[in-house]
Residue, then its C-alpha position, 0 to 999 in steps of 0.5 A: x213767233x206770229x202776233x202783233x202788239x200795240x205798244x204804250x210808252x213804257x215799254x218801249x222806254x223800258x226796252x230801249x233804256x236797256x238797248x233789248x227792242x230787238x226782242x220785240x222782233x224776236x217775239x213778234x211779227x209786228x209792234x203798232x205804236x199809237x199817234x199818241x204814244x209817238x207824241x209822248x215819245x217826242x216830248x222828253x229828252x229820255x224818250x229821244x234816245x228811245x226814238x233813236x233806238x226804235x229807228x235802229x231797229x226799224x226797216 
C-alpha cells in the first residue's frame, strides 16, 4: 500500500509490546518517527525494548 505516516509514542509502544510493527511496513512505504517521539522513546525502560523492535524491523 503507498503512504506514509508520522508516528507519535503510542503506537509504536503499542505494536512493539505485542512484536506486530512489521504491519506497519505491510500497510506503508514509509513511518517518520519525530525527534521528539525518539526522545520519549528513550526515556523509559518500556520504550527500550520498543526500540530494540523498531531497530529489528529497520533496514
Amino acid at each position: 500500500m503507498d503512504g506514509a505516516l508520522v508516528s507519535n509514542t503510542g503506537p509504536l509502544v503499542a505494536l512493539a509490546v505485542i512484536d506486530r510493527l512489521d504491519l506497519l511496513h505491510c500497510l506503508l512505504d514509509e513511518v517518520i518517527v519525530p525527534e521528539a517521539v525518539h526522545f520519549e522513546l528513550l526515556e523509559g525502560a518500556q520504550n527500550k525494548l520498543v526500540l530494540l523492535r523498531i531497530g529489528r524491523h529497520t533496514g
